[in-house]
N, CA, C and O atoms as a GROMACS GRO file, in nm:
protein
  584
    1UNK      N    1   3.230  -1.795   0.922
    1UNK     CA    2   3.093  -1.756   0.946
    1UNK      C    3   3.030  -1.715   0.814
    1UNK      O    4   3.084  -1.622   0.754
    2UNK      N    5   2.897  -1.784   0.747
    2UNK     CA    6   2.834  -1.734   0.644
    2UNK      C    7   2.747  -1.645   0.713
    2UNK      O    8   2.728  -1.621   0.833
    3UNK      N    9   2.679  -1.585   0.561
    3UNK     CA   10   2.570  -1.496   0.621
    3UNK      C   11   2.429  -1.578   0.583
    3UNK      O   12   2.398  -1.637   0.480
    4UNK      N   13   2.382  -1.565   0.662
    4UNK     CA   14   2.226  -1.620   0.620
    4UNK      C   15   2.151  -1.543   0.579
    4UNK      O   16   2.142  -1.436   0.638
    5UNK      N   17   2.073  -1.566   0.467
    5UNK     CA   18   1.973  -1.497   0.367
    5UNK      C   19   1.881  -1.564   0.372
    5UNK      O   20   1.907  -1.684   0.358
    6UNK      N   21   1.737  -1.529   0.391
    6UNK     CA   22   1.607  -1.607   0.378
    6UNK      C   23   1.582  -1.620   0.221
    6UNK      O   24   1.613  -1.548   0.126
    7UNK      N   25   1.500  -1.765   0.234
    7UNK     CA   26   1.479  -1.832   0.131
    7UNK      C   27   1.325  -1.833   0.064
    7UNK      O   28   1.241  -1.899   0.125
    8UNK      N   29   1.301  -1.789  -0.012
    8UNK     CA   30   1.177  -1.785  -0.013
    8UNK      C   31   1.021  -1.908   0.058
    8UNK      O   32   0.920  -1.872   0.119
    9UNK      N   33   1.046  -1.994   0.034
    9UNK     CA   34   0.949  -2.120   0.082
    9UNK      C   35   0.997  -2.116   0.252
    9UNK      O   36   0.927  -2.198   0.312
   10UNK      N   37   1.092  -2.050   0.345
   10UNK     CA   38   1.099  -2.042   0.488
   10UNK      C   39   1.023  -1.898   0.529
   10UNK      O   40   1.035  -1.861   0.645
   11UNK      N   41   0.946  -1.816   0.434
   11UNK     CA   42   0.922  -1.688   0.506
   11UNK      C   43   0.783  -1.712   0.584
   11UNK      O   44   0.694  -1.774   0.525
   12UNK      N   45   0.769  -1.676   0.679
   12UNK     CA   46   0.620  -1.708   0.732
   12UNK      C   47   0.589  -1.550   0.791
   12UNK      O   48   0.653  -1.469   0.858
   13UNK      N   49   0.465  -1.554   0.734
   13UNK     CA   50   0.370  -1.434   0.652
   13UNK      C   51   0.265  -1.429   0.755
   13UNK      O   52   0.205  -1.521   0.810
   14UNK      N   53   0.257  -1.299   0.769
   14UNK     CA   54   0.123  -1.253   0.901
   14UNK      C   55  -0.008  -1.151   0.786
   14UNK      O   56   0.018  -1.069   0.698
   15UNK      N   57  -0.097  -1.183   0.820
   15UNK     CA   58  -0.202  -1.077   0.784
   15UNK      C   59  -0.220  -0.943   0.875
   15UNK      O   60  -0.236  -0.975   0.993
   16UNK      N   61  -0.223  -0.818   0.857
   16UNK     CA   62  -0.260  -0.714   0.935
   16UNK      C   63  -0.328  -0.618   0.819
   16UNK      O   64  -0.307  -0.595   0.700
   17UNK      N   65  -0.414  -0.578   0.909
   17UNK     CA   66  -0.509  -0.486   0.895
   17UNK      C   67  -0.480  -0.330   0.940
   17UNK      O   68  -0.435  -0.295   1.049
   18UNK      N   69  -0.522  -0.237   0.822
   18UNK     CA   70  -0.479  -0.108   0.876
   18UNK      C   71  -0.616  -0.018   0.828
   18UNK      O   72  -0.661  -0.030   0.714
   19UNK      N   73  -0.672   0.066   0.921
   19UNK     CA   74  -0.773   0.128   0.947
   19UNK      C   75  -0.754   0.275   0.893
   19UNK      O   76  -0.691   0.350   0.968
   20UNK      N   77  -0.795   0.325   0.780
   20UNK     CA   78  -0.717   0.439   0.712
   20UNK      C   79  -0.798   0.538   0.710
   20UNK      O   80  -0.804   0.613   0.612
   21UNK      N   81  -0.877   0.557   0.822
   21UNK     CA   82  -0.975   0.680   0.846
   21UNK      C   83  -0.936   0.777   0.922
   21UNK      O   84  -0.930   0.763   1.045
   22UNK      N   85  -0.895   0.928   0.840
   22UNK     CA   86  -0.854   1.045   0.887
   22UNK      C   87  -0.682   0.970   0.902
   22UNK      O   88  -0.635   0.996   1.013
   23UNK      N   89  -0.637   0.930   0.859
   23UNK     CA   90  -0.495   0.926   0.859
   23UNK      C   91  -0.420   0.964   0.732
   23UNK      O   92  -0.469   0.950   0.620
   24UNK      N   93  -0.279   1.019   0.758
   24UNK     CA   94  -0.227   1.093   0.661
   24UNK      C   95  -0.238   0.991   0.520
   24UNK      O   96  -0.290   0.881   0.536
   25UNK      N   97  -0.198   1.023   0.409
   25UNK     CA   98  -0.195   0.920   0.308
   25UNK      C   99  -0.009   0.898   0.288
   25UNK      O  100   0.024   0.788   0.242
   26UNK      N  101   0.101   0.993   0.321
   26UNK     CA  102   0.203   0.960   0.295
   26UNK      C  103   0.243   0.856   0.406
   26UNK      O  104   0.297   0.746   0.391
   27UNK      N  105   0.201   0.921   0.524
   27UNK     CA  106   0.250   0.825   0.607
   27UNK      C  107   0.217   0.706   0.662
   27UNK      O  108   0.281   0.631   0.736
   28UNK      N  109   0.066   0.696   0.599
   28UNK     CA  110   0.039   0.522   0.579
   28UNK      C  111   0.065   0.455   0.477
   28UNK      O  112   0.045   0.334   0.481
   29UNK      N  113   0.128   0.531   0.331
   29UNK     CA  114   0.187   0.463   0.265
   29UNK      C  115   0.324   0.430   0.235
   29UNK      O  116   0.371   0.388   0.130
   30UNK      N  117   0.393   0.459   0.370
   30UNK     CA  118   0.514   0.445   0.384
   30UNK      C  119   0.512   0.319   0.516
   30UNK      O  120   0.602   0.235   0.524
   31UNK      N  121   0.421   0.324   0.593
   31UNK     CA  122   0.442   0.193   0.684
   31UNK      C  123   0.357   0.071   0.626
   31UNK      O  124   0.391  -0.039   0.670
   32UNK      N  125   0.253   0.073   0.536
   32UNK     CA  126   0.224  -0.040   0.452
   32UNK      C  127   0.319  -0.096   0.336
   32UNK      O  128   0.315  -0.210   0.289
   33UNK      N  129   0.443   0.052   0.286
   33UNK     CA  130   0.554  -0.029   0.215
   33UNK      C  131   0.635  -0.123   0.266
   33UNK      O  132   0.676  -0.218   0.199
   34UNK      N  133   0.670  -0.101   0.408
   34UNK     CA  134   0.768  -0.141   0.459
   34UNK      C  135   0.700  -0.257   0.516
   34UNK      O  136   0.751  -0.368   0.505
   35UNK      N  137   0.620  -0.245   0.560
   35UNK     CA  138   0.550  -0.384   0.616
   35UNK      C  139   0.535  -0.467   0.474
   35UNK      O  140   0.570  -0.584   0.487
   36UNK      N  141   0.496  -0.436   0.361
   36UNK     CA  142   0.476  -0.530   0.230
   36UNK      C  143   0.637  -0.587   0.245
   36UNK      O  144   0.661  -0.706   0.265
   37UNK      N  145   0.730  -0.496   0.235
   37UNK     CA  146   0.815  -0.576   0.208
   37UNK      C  147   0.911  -0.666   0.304
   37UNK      O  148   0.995  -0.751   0.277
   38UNK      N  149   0.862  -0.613   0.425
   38UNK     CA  150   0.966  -0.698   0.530
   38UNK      C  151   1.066  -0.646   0.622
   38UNK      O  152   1.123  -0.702   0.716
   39UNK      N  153   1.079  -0.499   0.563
   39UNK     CA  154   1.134  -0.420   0.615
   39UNK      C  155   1.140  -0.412   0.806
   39UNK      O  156   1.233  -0.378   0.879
   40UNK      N  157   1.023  -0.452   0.836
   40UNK     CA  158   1.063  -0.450   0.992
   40UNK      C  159   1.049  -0.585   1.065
   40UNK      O  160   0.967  -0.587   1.157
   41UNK      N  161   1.123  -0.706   1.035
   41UNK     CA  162   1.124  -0.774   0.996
   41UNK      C  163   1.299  -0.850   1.024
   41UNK      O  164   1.375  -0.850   0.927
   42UNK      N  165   1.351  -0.911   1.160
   42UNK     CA  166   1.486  -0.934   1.146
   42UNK      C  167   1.575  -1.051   1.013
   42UNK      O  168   1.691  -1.052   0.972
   43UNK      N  169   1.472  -1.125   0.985
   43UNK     CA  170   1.532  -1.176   0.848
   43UNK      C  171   1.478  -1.126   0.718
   43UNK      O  172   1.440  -1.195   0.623
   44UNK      N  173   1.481  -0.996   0.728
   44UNK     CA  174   1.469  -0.933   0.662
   44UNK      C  175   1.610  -0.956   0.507
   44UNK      O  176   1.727  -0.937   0.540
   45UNK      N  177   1.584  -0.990   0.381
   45UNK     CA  178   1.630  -0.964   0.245
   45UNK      C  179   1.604  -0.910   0.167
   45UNK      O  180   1.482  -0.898   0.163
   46UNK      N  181   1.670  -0.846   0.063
   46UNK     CA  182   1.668  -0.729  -0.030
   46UNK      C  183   1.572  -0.800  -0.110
   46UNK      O  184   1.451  -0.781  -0.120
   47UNK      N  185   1.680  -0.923  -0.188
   47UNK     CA  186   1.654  -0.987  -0.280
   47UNK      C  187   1.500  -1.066  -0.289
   47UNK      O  188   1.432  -1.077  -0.391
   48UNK      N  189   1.471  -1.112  -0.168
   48UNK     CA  190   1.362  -1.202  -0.133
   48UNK      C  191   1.232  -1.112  -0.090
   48UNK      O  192   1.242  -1.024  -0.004
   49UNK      N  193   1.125  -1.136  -0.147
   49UNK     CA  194   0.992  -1.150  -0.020
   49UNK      C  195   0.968  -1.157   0.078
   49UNK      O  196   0.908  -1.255   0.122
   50UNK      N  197   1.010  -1.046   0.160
   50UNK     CA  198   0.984  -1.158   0.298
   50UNK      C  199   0.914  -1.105   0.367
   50UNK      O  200   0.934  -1.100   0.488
   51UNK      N  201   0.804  -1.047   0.303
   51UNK     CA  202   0.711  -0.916   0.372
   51UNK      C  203   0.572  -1.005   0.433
   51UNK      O  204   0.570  -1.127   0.447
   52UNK      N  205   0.481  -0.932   0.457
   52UNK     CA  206   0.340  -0.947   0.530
   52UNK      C  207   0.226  -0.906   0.427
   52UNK      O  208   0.222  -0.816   0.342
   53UNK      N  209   0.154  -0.985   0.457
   53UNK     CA  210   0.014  -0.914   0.392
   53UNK      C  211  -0.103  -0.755   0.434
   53UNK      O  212  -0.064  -0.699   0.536
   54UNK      N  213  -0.156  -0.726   0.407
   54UNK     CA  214  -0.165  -0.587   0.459
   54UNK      C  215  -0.337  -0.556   0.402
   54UNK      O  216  -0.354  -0.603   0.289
   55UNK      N  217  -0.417  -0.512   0.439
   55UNK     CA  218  -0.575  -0.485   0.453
   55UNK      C  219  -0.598  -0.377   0.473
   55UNK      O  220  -0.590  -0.331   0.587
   56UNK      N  221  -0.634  -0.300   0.362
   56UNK     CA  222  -0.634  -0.159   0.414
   56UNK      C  223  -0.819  -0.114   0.383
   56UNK      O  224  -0.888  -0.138   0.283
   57UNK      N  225  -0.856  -0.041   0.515
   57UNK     CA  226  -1.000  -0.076   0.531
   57UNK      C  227  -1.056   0.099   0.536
   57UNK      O  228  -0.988   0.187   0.589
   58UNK      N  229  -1.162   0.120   0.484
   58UNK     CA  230  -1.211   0.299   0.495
   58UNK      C  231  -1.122   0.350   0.391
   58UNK      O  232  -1.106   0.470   0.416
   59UNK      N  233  -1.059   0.317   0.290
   59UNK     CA  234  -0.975   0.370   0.240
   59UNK      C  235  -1.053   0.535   0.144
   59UNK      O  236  -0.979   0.608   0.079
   60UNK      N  237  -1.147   0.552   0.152
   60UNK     CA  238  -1.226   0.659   0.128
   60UNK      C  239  -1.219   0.779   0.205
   60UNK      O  240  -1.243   0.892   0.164
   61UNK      N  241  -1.184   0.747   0.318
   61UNK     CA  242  -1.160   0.829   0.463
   61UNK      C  243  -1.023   0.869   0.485
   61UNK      O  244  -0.988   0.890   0.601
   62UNK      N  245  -0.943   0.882   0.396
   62UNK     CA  246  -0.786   0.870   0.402
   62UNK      C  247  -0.821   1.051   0.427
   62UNK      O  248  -0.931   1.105   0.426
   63UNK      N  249  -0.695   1.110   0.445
   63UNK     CA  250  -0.682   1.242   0.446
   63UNK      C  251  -0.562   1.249   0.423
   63UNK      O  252  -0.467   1.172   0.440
   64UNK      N  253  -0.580   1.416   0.356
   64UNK     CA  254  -0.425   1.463   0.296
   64UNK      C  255  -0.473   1.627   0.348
   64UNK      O  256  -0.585   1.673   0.372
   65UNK      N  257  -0.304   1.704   0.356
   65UNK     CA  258  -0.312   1.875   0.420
   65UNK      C  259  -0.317   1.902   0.322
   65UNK      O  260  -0.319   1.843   0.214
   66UNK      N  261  -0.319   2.035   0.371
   66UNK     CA  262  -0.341   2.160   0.245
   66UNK      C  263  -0.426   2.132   0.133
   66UNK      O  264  -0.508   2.046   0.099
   67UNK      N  265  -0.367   2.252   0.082
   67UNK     CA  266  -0.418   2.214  -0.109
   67UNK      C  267  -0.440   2.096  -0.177
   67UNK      O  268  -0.510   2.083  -0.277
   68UNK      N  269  -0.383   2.019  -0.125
   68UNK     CA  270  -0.365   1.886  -0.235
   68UNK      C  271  -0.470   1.811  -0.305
   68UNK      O  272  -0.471   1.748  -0.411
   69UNK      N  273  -0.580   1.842  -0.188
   69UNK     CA  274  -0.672   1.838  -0.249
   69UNK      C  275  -0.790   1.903  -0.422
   69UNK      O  276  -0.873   1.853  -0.498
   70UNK      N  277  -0.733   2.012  -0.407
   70UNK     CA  278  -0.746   2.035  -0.503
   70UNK      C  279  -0.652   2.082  -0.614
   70UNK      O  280  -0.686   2.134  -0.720
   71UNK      N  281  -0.509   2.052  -0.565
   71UNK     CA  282  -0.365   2.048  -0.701
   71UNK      C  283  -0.312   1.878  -0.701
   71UNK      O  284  -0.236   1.849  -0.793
   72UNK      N  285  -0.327   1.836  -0.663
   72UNK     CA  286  -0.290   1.650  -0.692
   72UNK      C  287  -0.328   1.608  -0.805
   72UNK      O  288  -0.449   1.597  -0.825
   73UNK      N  289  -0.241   1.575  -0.898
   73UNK     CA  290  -0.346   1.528  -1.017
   73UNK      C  291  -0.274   1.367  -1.026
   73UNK      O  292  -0.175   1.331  -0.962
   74UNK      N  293  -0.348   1.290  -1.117
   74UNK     CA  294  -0.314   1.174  -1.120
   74UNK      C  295  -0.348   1.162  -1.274
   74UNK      O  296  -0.445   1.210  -1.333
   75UNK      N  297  -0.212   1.064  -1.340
   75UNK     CA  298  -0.164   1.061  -1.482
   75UNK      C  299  -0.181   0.919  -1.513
   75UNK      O  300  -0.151   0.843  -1.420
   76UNK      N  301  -0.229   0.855  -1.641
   76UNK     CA  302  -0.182   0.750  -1.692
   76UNK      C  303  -0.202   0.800  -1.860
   76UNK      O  304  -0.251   0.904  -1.903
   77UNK      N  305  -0.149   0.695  -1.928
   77UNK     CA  306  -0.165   0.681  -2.075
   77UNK      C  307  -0.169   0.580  -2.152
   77UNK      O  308  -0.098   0.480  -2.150
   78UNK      N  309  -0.283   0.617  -2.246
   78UNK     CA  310  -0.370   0.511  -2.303
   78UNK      C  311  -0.276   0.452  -2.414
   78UNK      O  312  -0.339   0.364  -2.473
   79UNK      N  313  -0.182   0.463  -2.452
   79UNK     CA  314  -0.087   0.423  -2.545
   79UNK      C  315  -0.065   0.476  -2.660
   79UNK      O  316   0.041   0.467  -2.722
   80UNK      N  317  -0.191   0.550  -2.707
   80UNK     CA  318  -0.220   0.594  -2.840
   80UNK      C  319  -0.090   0.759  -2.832
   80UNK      O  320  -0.017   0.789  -2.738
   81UNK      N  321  -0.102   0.810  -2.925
   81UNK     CA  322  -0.010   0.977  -2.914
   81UNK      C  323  -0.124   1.036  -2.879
   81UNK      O  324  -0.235   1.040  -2.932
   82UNK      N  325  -0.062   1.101  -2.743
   82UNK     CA  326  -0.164   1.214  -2.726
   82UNK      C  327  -0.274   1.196  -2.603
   82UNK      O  328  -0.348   1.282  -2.558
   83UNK      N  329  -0.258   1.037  -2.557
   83UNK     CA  330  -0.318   0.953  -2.485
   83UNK      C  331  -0.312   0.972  -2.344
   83UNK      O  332  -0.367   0.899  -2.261
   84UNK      N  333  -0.247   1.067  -2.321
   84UNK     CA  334  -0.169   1.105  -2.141
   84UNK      C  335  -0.343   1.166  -2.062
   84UNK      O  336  -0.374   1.285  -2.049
   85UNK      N  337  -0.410   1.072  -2.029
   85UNK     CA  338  -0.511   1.096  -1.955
   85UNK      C  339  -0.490   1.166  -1.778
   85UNK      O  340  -0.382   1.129  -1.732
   86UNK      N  341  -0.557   1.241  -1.696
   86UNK     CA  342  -0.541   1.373  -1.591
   86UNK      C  343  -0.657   1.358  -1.504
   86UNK      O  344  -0.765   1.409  -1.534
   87UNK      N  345  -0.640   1.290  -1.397
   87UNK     CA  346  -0.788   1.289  -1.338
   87UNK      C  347  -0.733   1.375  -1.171
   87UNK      O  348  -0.621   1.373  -1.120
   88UNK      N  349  -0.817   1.421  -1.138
   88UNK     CA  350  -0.780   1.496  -1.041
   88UNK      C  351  -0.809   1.383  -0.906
   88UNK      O  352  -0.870   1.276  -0.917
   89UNK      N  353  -0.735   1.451  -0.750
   89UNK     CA  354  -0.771   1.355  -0.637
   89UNK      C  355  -0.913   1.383  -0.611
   89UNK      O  356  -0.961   1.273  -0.582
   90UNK      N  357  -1.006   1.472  -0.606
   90UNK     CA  358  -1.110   1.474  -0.573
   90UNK      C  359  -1.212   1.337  -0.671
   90UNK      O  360  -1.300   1.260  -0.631
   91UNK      N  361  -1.166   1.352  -0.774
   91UNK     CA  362  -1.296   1.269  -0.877
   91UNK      C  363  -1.206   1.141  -0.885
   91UNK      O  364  -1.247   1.052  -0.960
   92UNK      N  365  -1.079   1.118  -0.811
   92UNK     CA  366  -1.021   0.938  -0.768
   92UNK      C  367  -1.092   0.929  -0.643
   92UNK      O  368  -1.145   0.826  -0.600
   93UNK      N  369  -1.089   1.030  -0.594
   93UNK     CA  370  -1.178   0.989  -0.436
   93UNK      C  371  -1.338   0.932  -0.442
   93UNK      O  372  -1.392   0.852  -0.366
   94UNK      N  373  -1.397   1.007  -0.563
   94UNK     CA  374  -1.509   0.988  -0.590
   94UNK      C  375  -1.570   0.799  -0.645
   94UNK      O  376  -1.649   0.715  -0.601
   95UNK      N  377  -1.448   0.814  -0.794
   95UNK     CA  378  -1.471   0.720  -0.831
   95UNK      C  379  -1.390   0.554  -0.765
   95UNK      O  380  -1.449   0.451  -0.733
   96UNK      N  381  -1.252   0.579  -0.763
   96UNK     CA  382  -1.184   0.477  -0.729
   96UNK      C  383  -1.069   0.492  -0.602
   96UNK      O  384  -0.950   0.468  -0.620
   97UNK      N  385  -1.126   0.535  -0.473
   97UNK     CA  386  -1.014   0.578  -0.388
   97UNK      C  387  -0.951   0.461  -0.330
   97UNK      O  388  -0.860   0.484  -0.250
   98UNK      N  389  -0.986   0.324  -0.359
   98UNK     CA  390  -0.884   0.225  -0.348
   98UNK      C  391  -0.714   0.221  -0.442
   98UNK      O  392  -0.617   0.156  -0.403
   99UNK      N  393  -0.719   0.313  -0.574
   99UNK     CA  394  -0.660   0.306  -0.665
   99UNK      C  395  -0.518   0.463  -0.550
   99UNK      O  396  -0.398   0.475  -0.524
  100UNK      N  397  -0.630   0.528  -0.530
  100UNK     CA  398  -0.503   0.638  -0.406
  100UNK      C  399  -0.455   0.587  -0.379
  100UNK      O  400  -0.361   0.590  -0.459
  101UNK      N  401  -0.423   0.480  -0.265
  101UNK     CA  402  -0.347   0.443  -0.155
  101UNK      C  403  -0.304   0.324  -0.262
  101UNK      O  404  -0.202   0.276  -0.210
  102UNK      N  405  -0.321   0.277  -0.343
  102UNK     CA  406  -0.225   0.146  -0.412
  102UNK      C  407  -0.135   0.202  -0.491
  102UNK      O  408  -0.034   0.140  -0.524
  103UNK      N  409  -0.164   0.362  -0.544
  103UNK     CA  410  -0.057   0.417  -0.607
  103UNK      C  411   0.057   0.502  -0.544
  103UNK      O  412   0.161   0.531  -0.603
  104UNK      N  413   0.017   0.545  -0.385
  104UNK     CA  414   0.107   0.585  -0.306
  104UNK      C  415   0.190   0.477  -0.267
  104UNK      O  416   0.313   0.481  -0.262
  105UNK      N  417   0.118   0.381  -0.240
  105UNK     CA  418   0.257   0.238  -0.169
  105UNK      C  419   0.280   0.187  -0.284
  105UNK      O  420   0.337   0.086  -0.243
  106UNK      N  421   0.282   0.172  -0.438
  106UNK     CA  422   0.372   0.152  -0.575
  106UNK      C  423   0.463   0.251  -0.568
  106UNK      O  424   0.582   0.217  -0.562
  107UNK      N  425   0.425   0.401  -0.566
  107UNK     CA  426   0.547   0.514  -0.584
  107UNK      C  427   0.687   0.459  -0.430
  107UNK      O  428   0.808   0.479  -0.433
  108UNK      N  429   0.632   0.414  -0.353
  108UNK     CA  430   0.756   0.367  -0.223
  108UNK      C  431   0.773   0.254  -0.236
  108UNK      O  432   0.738   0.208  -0.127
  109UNK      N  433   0.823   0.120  -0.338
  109UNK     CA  434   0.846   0.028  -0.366
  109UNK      C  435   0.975   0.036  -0.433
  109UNK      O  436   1.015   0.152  -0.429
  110UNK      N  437   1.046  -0.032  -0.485
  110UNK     CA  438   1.164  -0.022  -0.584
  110UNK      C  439   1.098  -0.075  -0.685
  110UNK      O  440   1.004  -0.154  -0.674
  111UNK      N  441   1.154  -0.023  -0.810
  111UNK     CA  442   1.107  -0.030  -0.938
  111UNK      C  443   1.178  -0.134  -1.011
  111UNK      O  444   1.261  -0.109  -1.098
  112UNK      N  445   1.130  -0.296  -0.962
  112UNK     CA  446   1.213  -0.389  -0.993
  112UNK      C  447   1.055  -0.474  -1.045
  112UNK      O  448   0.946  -0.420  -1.057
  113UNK      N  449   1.098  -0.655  -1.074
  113UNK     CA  450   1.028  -0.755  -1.018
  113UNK      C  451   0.978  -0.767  -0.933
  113UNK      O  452   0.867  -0.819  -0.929
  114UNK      N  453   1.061  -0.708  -0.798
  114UNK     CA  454   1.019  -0.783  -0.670
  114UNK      C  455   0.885  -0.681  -0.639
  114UNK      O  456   0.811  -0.715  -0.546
  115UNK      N  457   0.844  -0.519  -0.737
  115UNK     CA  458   0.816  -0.458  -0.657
  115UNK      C  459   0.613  -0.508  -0.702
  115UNK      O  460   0.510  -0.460  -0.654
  116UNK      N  461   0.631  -0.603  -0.794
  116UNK     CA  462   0.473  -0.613  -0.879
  116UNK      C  463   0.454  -0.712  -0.768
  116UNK      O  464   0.353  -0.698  -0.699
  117UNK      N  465   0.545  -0.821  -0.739
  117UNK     CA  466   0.543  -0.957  -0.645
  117UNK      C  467   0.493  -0.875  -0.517
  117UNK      O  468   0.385  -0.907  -0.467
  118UNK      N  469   0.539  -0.811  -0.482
  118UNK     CA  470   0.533  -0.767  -0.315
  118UNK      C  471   0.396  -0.663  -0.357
  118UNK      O  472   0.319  -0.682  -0.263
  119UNK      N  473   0.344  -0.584  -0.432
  119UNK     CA  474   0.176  -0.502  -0.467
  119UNK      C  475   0.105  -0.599  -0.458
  119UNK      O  476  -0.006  -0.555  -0.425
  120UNK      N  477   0.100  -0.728  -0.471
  120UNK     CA  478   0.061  -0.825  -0.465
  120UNK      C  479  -0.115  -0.901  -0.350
  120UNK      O  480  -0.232  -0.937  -0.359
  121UNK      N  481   0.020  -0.876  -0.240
  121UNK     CA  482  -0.041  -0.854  -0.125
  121UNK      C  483  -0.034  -0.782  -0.057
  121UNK      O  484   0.015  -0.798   0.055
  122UNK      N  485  -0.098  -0.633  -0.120
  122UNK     CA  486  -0.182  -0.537  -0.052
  122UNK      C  487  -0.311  -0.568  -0.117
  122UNK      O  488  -0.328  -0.615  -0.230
  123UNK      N  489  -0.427  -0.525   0.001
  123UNK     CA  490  -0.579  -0.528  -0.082
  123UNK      C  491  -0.632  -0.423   0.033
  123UNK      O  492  -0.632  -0.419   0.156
  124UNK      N  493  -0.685  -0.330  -0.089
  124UNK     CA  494  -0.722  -0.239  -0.036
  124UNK      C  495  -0.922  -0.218  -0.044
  124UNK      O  496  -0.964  -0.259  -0.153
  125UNK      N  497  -1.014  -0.174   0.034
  125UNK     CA  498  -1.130  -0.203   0.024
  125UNK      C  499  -1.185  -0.079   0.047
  125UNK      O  500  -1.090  -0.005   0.074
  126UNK      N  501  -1.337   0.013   0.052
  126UNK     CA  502  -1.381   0.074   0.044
  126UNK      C  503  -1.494   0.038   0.145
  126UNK      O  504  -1.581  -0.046   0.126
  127UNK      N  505  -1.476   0.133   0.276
  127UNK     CA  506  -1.602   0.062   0.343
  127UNK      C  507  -1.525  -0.046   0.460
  127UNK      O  508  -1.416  -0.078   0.413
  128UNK      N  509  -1.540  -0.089   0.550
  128UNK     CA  510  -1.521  -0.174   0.671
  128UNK      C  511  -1.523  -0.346   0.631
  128UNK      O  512  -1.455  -0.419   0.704
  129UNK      N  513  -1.594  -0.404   0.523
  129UNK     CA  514  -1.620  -0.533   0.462
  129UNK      C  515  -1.514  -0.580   0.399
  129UNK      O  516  -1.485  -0.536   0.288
  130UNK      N  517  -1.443  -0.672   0.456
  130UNK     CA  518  -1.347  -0.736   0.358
  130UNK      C  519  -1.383  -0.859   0.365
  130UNK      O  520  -1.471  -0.901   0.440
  131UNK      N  521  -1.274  -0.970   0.237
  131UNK     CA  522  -1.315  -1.107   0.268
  131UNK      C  523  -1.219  -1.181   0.345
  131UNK      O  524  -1.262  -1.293   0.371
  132UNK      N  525  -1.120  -1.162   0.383
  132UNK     CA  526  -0.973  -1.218   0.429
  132UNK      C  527  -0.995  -1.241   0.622
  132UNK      O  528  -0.903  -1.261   0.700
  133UNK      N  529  -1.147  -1.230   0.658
  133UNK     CA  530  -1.155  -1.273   0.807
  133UNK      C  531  -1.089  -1.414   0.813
  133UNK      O  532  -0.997  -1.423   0.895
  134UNK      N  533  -1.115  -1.510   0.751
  134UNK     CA  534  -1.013  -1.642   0.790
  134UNK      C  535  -0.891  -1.633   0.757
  134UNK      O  536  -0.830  -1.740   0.753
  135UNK      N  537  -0.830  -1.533   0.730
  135UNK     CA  538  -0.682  -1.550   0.752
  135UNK      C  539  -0.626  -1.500   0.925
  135UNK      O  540  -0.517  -1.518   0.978
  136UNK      N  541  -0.769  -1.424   0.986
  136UNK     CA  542  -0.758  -1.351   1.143
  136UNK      C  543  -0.615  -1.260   1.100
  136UNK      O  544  -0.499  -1.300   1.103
  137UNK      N  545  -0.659  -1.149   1.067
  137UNK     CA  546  -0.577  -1.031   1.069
  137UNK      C  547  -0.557  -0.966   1.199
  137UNK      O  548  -0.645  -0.962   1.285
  138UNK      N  549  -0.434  -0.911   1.214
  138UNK     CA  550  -0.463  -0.828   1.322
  138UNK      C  551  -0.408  -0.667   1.287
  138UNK      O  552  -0.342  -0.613   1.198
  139UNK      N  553  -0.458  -0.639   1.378
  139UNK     CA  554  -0.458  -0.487   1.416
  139UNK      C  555  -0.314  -0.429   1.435
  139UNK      O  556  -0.232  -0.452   1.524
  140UNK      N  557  -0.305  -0.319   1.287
  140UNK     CA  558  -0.159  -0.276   1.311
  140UNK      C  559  -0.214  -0.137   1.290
  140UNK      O  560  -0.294  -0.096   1.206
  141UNK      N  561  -0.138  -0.065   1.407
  141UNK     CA  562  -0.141   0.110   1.460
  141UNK      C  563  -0.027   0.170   1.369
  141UNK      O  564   0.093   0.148   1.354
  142UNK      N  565  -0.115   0.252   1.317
  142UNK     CA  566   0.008   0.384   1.249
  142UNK      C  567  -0.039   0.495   1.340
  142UNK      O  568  -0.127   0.468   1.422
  143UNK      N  569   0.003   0.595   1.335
  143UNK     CA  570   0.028   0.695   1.430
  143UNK      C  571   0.025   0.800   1.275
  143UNK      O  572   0.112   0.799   1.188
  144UNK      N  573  -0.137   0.909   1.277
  144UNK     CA  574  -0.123   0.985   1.178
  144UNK      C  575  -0.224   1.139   1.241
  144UNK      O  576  -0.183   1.202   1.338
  145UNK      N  577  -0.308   1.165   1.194
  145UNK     CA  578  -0.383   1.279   1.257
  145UNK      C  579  -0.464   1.245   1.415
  145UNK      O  580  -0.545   1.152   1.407
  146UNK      N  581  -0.456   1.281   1.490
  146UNK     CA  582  -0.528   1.246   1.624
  146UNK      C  583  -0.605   1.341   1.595
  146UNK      O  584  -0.697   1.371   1.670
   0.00000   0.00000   0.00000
């Protein structure tokens, strides 16, 4: 008996849509990881792609408890010495709150190849308007603040 491993050119790929208004931010960025990668999913592989595409819509409307709102900070660096730029979650919410939720489902990825391939197809939008209606997405339920 071998084991069978999916092959990349056999994976067949669904579009879903996830509605991110008043829902937690960890815990929708833990079921958009797992859905990117395939994780729920019975031919499911480490090695391979074998995930779904994913639409994440209101992403402005996300919510987080407590404080975090005002102790969350968010880091990059410009390359130069000294370059370690600090923007807080309130003024990412302001300016780029699509960039929130793409950096919560990067931090739950593995830190490989596969993990830039599989960020890939997430697209995250601001507002209810996306362009991906002809792919007919459907409707996937997370379960976060009622």
């Amino acid at each position: 008996m071998r084991t069978w491993t999916a092959k990349p050119g056999e994976v067949d790929r669904k579009w879903w849509i996830v509605d991110a208004t008043d829902k937690t931010l960890g815990r929708l960025a833990t079921e958009i990881a797992m859905t990117l990668r395939g994780k729920k999913k019975p031919e499911f592989t480490p090695h391979v792609d074998t995930g779904d595409f994913v639409v994440v819509l209101n992403s402005e409307k996300i919510a987080i408890k407590g404080n975090k709102a005002d102790q969350k900070k968010y880091y990059r660096h410009t390359g130069y010495f000294g370059g370690i730029k600090e923007t807080s979650y309130k003024d990412m919410l302001e300016k780029n709150p699509e960039m929130i939720i793409t950096n919560a489902v990067k931090g739950m990825l593995p830190k490989n190849k596969l993990a830039t391939q599989v960020l890939k197809k997430l697209k995250v939008y601001k507002g209810t308007e996306h362009p991906h209606a002809a792919q007919k997405p459907e409707l996937m339920t997370i379960k976060g603040r009622a």
